[in-house]
C-alpha positions in Angstrom: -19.1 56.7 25.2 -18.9 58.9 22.7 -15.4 59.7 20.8 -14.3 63.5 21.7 -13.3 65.1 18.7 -9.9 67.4 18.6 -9.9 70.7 17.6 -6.7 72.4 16.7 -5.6 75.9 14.8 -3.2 77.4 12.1 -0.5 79.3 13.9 0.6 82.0 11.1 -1.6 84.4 12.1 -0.5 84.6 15.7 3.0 83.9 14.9 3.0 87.4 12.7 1.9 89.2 16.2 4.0 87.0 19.4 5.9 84.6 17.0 5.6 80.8 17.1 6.7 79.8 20.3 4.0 81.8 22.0 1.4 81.4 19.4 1.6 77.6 20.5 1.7 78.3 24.5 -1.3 81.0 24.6 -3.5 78.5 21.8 -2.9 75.6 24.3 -4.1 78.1 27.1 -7.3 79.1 25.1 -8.1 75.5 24.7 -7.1 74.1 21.6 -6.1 70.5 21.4 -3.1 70.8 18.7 -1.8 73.7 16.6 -1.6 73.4 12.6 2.4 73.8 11.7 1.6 76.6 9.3 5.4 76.9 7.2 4.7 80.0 4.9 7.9 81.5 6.7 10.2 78.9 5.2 10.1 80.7 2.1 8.7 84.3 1.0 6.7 84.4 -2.1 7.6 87.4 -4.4 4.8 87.2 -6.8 5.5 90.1 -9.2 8.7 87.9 -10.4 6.9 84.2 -9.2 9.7 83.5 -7.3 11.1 83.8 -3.5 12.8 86.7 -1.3 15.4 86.5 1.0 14.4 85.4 4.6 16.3 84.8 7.6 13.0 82.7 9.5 15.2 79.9 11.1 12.4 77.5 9.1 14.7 79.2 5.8 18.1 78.2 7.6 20.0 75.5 8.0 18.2 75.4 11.7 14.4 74.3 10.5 14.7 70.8 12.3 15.9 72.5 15.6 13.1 75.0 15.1 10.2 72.4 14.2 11.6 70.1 17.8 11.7 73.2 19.7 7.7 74.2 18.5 6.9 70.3 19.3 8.3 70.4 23.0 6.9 73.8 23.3 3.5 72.1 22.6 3.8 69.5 24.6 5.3 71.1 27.6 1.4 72.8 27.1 -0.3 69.8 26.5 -1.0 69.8 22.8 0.4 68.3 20.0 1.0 69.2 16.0 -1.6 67.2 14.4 -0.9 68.5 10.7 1.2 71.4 8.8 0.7 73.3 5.6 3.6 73.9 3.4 4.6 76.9 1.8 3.0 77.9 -2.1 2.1 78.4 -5.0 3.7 75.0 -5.8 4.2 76.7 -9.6 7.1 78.3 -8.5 9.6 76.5 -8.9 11.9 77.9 -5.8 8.9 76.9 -3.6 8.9 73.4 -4.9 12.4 72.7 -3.8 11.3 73.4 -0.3 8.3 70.8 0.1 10.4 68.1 1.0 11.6 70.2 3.9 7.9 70.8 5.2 7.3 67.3 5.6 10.2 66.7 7.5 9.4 69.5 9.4 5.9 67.9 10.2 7.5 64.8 11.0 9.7 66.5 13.7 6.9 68.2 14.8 5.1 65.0 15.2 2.1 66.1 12.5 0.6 63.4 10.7 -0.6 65.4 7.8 1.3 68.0 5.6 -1.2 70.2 3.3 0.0 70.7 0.2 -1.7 72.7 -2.8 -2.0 71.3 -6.1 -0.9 73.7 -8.9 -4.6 75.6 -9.2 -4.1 74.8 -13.4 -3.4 71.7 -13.7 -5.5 68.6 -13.9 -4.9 65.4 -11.8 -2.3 63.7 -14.1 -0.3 66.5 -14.4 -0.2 67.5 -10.4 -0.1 63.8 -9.8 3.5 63.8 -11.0 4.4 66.0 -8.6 2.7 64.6 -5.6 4.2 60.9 -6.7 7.2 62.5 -6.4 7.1 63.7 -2.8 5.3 60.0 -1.9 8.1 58.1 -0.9 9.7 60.4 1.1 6.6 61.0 3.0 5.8 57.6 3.9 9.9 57.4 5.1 8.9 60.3 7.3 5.8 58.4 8.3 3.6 61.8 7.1 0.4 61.9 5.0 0.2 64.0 2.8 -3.3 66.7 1.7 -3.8 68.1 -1.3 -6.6 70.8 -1.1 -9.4 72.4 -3.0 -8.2 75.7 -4.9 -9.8 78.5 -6.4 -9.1 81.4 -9.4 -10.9 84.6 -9.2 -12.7 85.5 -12.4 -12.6 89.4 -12.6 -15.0 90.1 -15.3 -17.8 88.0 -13.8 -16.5 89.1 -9.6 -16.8 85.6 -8.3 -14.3 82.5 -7.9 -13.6 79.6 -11.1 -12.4 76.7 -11.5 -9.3 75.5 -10.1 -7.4 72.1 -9.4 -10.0 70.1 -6.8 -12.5 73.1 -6.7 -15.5 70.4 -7.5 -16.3 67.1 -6.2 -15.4 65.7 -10.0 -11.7 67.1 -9.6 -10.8 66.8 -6.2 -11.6 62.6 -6.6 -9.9 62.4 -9.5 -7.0 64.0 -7.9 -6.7 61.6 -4.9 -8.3 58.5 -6.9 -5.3 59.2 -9.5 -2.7 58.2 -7.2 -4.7 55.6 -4.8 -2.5 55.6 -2.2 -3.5 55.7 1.7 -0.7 58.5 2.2 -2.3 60.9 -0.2 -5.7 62.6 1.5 -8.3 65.2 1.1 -7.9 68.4 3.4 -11.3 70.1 2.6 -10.8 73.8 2.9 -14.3 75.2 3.9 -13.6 78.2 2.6 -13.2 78.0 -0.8 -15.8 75.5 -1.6 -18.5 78.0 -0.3 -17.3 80.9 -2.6 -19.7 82.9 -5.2 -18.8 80.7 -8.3 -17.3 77.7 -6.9 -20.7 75.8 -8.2 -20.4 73.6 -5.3 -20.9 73.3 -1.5 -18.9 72.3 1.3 -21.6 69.9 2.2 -21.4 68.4 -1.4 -17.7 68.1 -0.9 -17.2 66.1 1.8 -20.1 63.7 0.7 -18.1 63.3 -2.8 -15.0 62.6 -0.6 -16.1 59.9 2.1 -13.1 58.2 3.4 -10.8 60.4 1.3 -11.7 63.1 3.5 -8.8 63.4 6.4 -8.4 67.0 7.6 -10.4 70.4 7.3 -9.5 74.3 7.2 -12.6 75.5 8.8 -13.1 79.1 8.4 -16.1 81.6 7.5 -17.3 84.0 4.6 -19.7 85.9 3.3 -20.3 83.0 0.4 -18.8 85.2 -2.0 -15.0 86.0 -1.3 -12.3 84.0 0.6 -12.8 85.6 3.9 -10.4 83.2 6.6 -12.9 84.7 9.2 -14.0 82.6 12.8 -16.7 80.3 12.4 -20.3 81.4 13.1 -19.3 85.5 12.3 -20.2 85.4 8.8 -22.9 83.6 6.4 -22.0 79.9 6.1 -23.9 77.3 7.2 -21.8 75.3 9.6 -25.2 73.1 10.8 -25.5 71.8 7.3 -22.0 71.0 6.9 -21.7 69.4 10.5 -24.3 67.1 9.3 -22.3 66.2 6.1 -19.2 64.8 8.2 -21.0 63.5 10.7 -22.7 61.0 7.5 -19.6 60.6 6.1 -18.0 59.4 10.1 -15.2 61.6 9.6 -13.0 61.2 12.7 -9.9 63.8 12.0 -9.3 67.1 13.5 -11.1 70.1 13.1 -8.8 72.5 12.6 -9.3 76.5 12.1 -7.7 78.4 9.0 -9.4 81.5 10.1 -6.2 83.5 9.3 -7.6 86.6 8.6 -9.4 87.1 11.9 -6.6 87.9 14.4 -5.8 90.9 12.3 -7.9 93.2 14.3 -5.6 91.8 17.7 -2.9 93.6 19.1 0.2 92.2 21.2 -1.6 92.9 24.3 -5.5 91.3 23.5 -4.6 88.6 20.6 -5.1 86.1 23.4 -8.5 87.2 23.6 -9.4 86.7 20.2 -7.3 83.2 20.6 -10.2 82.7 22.6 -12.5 83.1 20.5 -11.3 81.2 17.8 -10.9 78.0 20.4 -14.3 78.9 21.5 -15.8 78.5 17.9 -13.6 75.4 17.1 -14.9 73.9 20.3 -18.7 74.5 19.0 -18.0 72.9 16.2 -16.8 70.2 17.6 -19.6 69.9 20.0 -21.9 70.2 17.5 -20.5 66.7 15.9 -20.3 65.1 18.9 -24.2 65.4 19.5 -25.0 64.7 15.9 -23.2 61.3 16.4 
């Protein structure tokens, strides 16, 4: 019989329109499996001064393990669980930095196995491997993985993405290999390895990575800009990459990052487009299940 593969969403997107707790209830009723702890609320990024605002999310407060048990029952009172979190960023600031620890305990309360956390886009593997070392022990106490994930910079003479930390098969190996440990993954964002300029593929990706590979941001562009669209809307090939992970065997979650699609929704039809977005995860998922 063949294994059913799990689909599951970011929640930041929703959570800007109804908030978290019903972001989780109405995914669960538009048939996702698990929702994606997405943390960017535990501190604001002010990036003219690179470094945080005020905020009063309870994720900010002395209340972010009361909040993160609250989203878990929430989920599982709807049948779904928190299969993985992304913590907040750019990890060059150094405010933001103090807060990672937080996010992982957050995923562990959640019960998330994975917490995605960027690399600093420019640095090479030695130099963000210090950081991630850093954060490994207290991981494995919370019993969470952590991701690092492919980044990109934008070059603006030439109108297409450049290199960044992980952006090529070559780097994001190096970055994992570096450290060698079974608590430091790959989370392959979709995305950003099928930008204009990224000189690779998504496809190439996750044959580079193999086992490495433990969690995906699946989203859609136009091949050329970071879109965060749903799947099938836009002008990646998701048949190609489908192929790619069903060689490689990979058996983790598939797991939206279409952030920017729910923009269009309002209060009173975001769970439509919720829908959607389980719709399209569930197609994908299909879609592995009768390549395997």
């Amino acid at each position: 019989m063949k294994k059913r593969m799990k689909t599951s969403t970011e929640i930041a997107s929703a959570a800007e329109i109804i908030g978290e707790e019903r972001a989780i209830e109405y995914f669960a009723k538009a048939g996702f499996d698990a929702w994606d702890f997405s943390m960017f609320a535990m501190c604001r990024y002010d990036r003219a001064n690179n470094s945080i605002f005020d905020n009063d999310h309870p994720l900010a407060s002395d209340r972010y393990l009361a909040f993160a048990r609250r989203l878990k029952k929430i989920g599982l009172d709807n049948g779904i669980v928190c299969n993985q979190s992304h913590a907040p960023f750019p990890v060059r600031c150094r405010e933001i930095r103090s807060y990672l620890k937080r996010a992982i305990e957050c995923t562990a309360e959640a019960g998330g196995d994975i917490c995605v956390i960027h690399p600093d886009n420019n640095k090479g593997a030695e130099e963000n491997a210090e950081m991630f070392s850093e954060l490994l022990p207290f991981a494995k106490e919370c019993g969470v993985r952590i991701a690092t994930e492919n980044m990109w910079n934008w070059d603006r003479e030439k109108d297409c993405s450049r290199f960044a930390a992980c952006a090529t098969p070559k780097s994001f190996c190096e970055h994992i290999d570096i450290i060698g440990d079974p608590y430091f993954v790959a989370c392959l964002d979709i995305g950003h390895a099928e930008m204009k300029g990224s000189d690779t593929s998504a496809a190439e990706m996750i044959r580079a990575l193999g086992d490495r590979l433990c969690a995906l941001h699946l989203h859609d562009n136009d091949k050329w800009h970071d879109s965060h669209q749903i799947p099938f809307s836009m002008d990646i090939d998701f048949d190609e990459i489908i192929r790619a992970l069903a060689d490689i065997g990979y058996d983790g979650y598939f797991t939206l990052e279409a952030d920017q699609y729910l923009k269009r929704y309002t209060e009173e039809t975001v769970f439509e487009g919720m829908k959607k977005m389980a719709d399209a995860a569930r197609r994908l998922a299909d879609t592995y299940e009768d390549m395997c």
